[in-house]
C-alpha positions in Angstrom: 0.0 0.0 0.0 2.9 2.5 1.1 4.4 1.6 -2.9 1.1 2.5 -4.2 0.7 5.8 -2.5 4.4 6.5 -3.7 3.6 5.9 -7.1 0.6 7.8 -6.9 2.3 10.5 -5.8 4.7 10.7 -8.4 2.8 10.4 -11.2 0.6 13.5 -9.8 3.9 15.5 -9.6 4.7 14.4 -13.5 1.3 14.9 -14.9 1.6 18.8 -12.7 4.5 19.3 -14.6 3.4 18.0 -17.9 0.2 20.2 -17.4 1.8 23.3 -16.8 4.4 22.7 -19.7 1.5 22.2 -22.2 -0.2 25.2 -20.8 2.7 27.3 -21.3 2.5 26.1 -24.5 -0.5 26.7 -25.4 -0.6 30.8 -24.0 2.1 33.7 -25.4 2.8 37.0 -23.4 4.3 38.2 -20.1 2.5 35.3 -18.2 4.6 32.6 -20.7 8.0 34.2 -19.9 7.1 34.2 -16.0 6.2 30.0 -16.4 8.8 29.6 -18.6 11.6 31.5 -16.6 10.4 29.6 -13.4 12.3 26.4 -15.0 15.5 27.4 -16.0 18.1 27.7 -13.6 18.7 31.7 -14.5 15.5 33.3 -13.5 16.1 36.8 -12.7 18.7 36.6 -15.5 15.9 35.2 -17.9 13.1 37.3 -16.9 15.4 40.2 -17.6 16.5 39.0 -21.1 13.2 37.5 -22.7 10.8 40.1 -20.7 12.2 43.1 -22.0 12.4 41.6 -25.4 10.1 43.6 -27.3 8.0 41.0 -29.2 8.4 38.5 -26.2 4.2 38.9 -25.2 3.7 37.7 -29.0 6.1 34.7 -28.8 5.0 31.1 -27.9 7.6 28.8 -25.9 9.3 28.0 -29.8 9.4 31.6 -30.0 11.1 32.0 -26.4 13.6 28.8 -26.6 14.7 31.0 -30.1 14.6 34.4 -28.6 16.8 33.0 -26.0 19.5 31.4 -28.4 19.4 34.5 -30.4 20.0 36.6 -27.0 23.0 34.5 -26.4 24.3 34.2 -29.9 23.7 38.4 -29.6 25.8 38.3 -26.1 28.7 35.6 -27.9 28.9 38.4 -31.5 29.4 41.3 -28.6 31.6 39.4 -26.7 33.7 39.3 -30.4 33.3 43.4 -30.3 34.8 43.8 -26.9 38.0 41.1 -27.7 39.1 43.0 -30.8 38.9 46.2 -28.8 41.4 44.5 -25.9 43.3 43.2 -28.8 44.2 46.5 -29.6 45.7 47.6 -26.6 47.4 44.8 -26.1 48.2 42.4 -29.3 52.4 41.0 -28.0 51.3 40.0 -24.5 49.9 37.2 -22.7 46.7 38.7 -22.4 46.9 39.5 -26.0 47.5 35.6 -27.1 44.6 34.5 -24.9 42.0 37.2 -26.3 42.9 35.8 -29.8 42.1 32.7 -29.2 39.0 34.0 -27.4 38.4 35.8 -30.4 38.2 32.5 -32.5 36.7 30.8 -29.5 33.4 33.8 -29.8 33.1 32.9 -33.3 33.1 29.5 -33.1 30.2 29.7 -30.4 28.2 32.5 -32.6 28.1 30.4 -35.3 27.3 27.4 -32.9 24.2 29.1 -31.9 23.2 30.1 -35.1 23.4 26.3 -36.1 21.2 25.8 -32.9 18.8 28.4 -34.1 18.2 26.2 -37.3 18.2 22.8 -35.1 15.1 24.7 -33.2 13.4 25.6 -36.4 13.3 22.0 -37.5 12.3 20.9 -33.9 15.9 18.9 -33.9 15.9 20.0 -30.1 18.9 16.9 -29.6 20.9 19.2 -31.9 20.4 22.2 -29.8 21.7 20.7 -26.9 24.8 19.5 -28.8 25.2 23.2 -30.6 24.8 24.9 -27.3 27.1 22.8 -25.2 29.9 23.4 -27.6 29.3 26.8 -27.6 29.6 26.9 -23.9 32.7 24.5 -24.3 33.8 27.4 -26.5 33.3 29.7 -23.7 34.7 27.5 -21.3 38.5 27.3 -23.5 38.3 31.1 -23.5 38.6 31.2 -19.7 40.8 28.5 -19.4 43.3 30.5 -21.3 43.8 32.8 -19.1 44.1 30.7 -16.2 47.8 29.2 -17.5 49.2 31.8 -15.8 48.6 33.0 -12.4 47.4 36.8 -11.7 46.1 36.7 -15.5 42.5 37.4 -14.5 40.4 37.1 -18.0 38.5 40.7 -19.1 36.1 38.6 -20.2 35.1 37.1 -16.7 31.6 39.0 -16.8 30.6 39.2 -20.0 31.6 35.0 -20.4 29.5 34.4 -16.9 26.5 36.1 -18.7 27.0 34.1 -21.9 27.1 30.9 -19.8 24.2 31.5 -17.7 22.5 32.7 -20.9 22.8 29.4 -22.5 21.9 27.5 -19.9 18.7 29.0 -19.7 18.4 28.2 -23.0 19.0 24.3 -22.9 16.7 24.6 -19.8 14.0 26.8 -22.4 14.9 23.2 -25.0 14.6 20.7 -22.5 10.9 22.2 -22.5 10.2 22.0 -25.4 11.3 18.7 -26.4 9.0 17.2 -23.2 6.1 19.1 -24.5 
């Protein structure tokens, strides 16, 4: 009897879950990025990003998982801007040898995301999650760079932490919509 009751119990948390998922589906505006921003693991971040997205009232949970890559693919290409600007001021050094790489590192990921974009579109949401983690890989090498030499804090610390959480909201946004 305890089993049962156990079971039971589960499957009303699933079919919750499931219900809210579809109904988030199913409705567009403010109210959808509040439910959707309640499941990733960046709300504040997410609520920021998609809610002050001008067409984000008109978009369904498609339209916000896209929105979401195309805010992180946005964050990756200005990410590109701010390395060749360091690059500048400092293109013999350390520092200098690490942004390049970053620089190829940003691209890699911008272009990563825009093959996510097209994954979403075909509703290849496996392939999403395979684009995205390599552009946070990407992300991930950048910082890494930096770290092969003690006192060499990355410039990019901020802006890379942003990308990352970014991302991960959107594989959280995915994960939604491949269970709906």
């Amino acid at each position: 009897m305890h089993s049962y009751l156990i079971y039971l119990t589960v499957v009303s948390i699933m079919l919750s879950f499931q219900h809210g998922i579809v109904a988030a589906e199913a409705s567009t505006g403010s109210d959808l990025v509040s439910k959707v921003c309640i499941e990733v693991p960046f709300k504040d971040l997410c609520i920021s990003n998609l809610g002050s997205h001008p067409n984000s009232k008109q978009l369904d949970l498609a339209g916000l998982g896209s929105l979401a890559l195309k805010i992180a693919m946005e964050t990756a290409a200005n990410t590109s801007v701010k390395i060749g600007e360091l690059l500048e001021k400092s293109p013999d050094s350390f520092e200098g040898q690490c942004l390049s790489d970053c620089a190829e590192n940003f691209l890699d990921a911008t272009d990563q995301l825009e093959d996510s974009i097209a994954a979403l579109d075909s509703k290849g949401y496996s392939d999403v999650g395979t684009w995205v983690h390599a552009a946070i890989a990407d992300a991930e090498s950048c910082a890494r760079g930096f770290n092969e030499q003690p006192g060499s804090p990355s410039p990019l610390a901020d802006i890379s932490n942003i990308f990352h959480r970014q991302c991960r909201n959107a594989l959280a946004i995915n994960k939604l919509l491949s269970v709906a």
